[in-house]
C-alpha positions as CSV (number, residue, x, y, z in Angstrom):
1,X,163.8,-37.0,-141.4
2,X,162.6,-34.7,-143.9
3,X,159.7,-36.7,-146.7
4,X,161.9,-36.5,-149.3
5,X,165.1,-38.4,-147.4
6,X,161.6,-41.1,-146.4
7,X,160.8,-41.6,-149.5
8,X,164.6,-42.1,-151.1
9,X,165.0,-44.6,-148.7
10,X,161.7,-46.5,-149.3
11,X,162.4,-46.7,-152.8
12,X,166.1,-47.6,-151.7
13,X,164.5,-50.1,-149.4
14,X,162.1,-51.4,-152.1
15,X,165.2,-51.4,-154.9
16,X,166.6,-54.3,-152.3
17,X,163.5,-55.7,-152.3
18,X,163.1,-56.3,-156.0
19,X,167.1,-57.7,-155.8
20,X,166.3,-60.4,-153.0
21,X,163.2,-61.5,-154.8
22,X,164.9,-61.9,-158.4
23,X,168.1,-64.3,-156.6
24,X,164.9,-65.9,-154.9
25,X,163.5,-66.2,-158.1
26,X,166.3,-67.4,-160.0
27,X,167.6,-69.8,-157.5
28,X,164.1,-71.2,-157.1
29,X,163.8,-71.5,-161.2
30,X,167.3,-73.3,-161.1
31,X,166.0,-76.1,-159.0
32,X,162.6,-76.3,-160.6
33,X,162.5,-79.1,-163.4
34,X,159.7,-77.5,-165.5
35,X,157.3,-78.0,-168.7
36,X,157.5,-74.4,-169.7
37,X,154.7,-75.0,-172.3
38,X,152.0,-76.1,-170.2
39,X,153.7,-73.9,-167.0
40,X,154.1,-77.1,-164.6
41,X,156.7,-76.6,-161.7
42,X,158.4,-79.5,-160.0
43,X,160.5,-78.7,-157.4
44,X,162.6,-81.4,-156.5
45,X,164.2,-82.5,-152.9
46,X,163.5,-82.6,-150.2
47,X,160.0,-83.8,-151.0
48,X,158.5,-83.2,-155.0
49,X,156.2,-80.9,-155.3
50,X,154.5,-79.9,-158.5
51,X,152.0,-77.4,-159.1
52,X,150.6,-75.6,-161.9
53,X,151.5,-71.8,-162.9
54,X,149.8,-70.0,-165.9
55,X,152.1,-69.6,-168.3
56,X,151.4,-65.6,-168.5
57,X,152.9,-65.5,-164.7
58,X,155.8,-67.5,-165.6
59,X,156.5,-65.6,-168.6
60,X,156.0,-62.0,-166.3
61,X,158.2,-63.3,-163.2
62,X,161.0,-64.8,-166.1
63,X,161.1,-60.6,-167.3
64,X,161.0,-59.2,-164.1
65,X,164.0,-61.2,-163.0
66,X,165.8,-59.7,-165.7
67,X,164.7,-56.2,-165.2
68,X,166.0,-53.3,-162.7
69,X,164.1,-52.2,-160.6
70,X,164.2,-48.3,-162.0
71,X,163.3,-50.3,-165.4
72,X,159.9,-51.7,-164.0
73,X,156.6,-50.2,-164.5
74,X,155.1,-48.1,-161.2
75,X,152.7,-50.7,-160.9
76,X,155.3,-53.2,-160.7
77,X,157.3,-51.0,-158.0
78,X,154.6,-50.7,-156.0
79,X,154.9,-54.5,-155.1
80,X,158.2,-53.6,-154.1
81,X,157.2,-50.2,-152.4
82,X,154.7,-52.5,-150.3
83,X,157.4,-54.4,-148.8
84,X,159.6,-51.1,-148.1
85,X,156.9,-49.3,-146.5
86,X,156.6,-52.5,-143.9
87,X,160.1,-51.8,-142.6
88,X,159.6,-48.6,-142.2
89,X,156.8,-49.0,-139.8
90,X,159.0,-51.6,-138.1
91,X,161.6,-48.2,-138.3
92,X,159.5,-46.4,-136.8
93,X,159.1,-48.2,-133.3
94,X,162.8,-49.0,-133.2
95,X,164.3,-46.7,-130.3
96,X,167.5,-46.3,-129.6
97,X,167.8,-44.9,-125.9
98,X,170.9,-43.7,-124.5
99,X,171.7,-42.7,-120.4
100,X,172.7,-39.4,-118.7
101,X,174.4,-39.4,-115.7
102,X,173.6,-36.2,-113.8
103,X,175.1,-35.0,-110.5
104,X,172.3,-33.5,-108.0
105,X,174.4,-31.0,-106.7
106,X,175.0,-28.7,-109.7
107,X,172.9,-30.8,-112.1
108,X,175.3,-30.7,-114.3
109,X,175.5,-33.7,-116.8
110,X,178.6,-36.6,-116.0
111,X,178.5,-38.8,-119.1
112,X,176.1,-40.4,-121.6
113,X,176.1,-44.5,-121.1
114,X,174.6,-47.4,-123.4
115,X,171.9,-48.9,-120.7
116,X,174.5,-51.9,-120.9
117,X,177.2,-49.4,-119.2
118,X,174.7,-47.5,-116.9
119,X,173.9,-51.3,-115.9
120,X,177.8,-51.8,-115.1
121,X,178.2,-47.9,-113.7
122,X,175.6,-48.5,-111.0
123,X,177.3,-52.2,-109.7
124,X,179.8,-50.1,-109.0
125,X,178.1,-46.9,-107.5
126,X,174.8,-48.5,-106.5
127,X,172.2,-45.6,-107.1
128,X,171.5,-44.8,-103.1
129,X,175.3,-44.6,-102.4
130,X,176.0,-41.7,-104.7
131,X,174.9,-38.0,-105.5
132,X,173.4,-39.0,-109.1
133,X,170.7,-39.8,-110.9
134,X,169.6,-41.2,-114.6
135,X,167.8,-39.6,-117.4
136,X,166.7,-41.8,-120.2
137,X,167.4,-40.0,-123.7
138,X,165.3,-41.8,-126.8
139,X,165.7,-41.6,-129.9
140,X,163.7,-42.9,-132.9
141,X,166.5,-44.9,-135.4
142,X,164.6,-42.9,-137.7
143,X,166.2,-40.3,-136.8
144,X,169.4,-40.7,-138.0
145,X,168.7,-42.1,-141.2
């Protein structure tokens, strides 16, 4: 993956960030019975809970919830950015491997199996009873992205 196809994606990634957080947002403000003035939250059921926000935050979090993301200022992207750039360390472990069946004689390759099928492949040709072996392919998902 070349860094500009990383980077679309993060900001892609951190675009879906800033859309879960706003319906977050927005649902939480729905159930909230608040004193905007004085920037005290209630949340009701299952168990109140009140708790005090300055008003400056409420008023910042009310215009970001209105706002898309490519209408935010780069500092408040980066929150967003943050949060992409965690999945795609988790993107970068992910592996996806597949198996190749390859007969000894001629080495010459037989089929490419999920390790589900190789699994179900060698019930019915136990390894020692036939003239193949396995070769573990892995990929990164990364790499088709």
């Amino acid at each position: 993956m070349t860094n500009h196809n990383e980077n679309e994606l993060e900001e892609q990634l951190a675009a879906l960030f800033h859309r879960v957080w706003t319906h977050w947002m927005k649902f939480m403000c729905s159930r909230a019975a608040r004193r905007r003035a004085k920037g005290v939250w209630t949340l009701p059921e299952p168990r109140p809970v009140v708790f005090e926000l300055l008003y400056e935050d409420v008023a910042r979090w009310e215009r970001q919830m209105e706002t898309s993301y490519e209408e935010l200022s780069e500092d408040e992207k980066d929150s967003d950015r943050h949060q992409a750039h965690k999945v795609m360390k988790v993107l970068d472990k992910l592996e996806l491997a597949l198996w190749v069946k390859v007969d000894q004689a001629d080495n010459a390759y037989c089929g490419i199996y999920t390790r589900q099928e190789k699994l179900e492949e060698e019930k019915v040709n136990p390894p020692s009873d036939t003239n193949y072996f396995w070769e573990k392919l892995t990929f990164s998902i990364r790499d088709f992205l």
